[in-house]
C-alpha positions in Angstrom: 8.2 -53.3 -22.1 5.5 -54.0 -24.3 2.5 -51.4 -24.2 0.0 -54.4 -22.7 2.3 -54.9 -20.1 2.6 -50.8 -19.3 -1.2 -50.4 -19.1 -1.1 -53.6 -17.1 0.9 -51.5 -14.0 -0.9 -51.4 -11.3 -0.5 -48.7 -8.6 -0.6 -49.9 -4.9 -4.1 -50.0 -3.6 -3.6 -48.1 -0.6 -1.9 -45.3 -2.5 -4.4 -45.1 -5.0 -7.1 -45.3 -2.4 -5.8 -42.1 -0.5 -5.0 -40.1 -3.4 -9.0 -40.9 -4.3 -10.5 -40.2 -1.2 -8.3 -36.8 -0.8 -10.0 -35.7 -4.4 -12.9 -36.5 -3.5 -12.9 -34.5 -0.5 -11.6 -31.7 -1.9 -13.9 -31.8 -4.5 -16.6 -31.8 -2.0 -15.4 -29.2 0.2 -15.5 -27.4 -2.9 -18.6 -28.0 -4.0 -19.4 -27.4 -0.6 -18.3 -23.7 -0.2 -20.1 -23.2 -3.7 -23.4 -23.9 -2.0 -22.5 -21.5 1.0 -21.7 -19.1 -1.5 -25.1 -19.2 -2.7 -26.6 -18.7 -0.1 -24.6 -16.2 1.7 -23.9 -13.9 -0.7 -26.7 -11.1 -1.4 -26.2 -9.8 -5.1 -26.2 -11.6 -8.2 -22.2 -11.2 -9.7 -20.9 -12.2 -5.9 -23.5 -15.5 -6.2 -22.4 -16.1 -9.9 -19.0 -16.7 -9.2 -19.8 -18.7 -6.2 -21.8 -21.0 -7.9 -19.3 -21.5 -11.2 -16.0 -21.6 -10.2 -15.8 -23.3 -6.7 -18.3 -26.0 -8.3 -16.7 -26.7 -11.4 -13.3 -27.5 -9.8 -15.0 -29.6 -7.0 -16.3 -31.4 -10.0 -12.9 -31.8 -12.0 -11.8 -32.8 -8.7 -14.4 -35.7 -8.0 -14.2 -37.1 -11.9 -10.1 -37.5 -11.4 -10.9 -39.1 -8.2 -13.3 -41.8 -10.3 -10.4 -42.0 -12.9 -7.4 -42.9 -10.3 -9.6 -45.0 -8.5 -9.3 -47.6 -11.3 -5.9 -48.0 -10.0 -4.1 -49.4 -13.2 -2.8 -46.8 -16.1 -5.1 -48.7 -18.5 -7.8 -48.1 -16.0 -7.5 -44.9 -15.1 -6.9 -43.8 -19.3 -10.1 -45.4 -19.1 -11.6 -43.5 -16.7 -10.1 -40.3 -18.2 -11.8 -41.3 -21.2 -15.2 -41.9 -19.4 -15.2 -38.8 -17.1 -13.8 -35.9 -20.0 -16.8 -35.2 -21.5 -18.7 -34.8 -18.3 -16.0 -32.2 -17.8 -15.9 -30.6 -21.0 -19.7 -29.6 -21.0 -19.4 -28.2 -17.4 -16.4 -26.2 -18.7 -19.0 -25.1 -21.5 -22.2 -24.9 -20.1 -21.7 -23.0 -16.3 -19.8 -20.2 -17.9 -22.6 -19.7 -20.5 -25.2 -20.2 -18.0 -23.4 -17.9 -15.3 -23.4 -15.7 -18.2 -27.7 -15.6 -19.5 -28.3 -15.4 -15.7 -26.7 -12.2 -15.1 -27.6 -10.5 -18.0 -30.4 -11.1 -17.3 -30.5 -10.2 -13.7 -28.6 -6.9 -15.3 -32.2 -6.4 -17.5 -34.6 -7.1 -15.0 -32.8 -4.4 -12.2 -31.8 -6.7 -9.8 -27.9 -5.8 -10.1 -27.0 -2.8 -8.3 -25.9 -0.2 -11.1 -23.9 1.9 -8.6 -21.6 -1.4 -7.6 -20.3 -1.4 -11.7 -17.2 -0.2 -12.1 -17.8 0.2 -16.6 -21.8 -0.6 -17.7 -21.2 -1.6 -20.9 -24.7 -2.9 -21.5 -26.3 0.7 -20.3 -27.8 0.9 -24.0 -29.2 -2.8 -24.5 -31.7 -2.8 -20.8 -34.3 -3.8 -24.0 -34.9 -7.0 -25.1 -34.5 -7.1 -29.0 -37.4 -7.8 -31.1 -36.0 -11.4 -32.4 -35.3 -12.6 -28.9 -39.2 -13.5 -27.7 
């Protein structure tokens, strides 16, 4: 079996069709609960993790839906290709962002200092001179 011919194998359109659609709702009932999260929650740390992690998989979810959906291996290496980056910066940039925002939220007084179990920032509430 030549490697043209393997990428050539094509998986049953039904079968790849279902296996789609059940990522893709997944994903969405993911990034569903993320939004409920949001909006249910009432202080910043519970919100924060409601908003990163449930959203992030519900993505991963959704962009290995668009890959399998190509139905052949070539096409769906394809679509691995396509869709990894998209997933690599989410993987960098909603931990980092989840991160500025509650520090943040820790500086301006908005998180509950009785609800910390350790405060390690309980000498930095000041912004430093370099940071604007």
């Amino acid at each position: 079996m030549s490697v043209t011919s393997f990428l050539e194998i094509a998986v049953p359109a039904p079968v790849a069709e279902t296996i789609a659609l059940v990522l893709v709702l997944l994903g969405a009932i993911l990034c569903l609960s993320a939004a409920v999260g949001l909006l249910h929650f009432r202080d910043v740390p519970s919100r924060l993790h409601a908003g990163t992690k449930p959203q992030v998989l519900g993505l991963v979810l959704i962009c290995l839906a668009v890959a399998v959906a190509q139905r052949t291996i070539g096409g769906m290496l394809l679509g691995l290709v396509i869709v990894i980056p998209v997933i690599l910066l989410q993987f960098a940039t909603a931990p980092l962002s989840a991160h500025m925002v509650g520090r943040q939220a820790y500086r301006n007084g908005t998180i509950q200092a009785h609800s910390l179990v350790v405060d390690e920032y309980a000498d930095s509430k000041q912004t430093p001179p370099a940071a604007g």
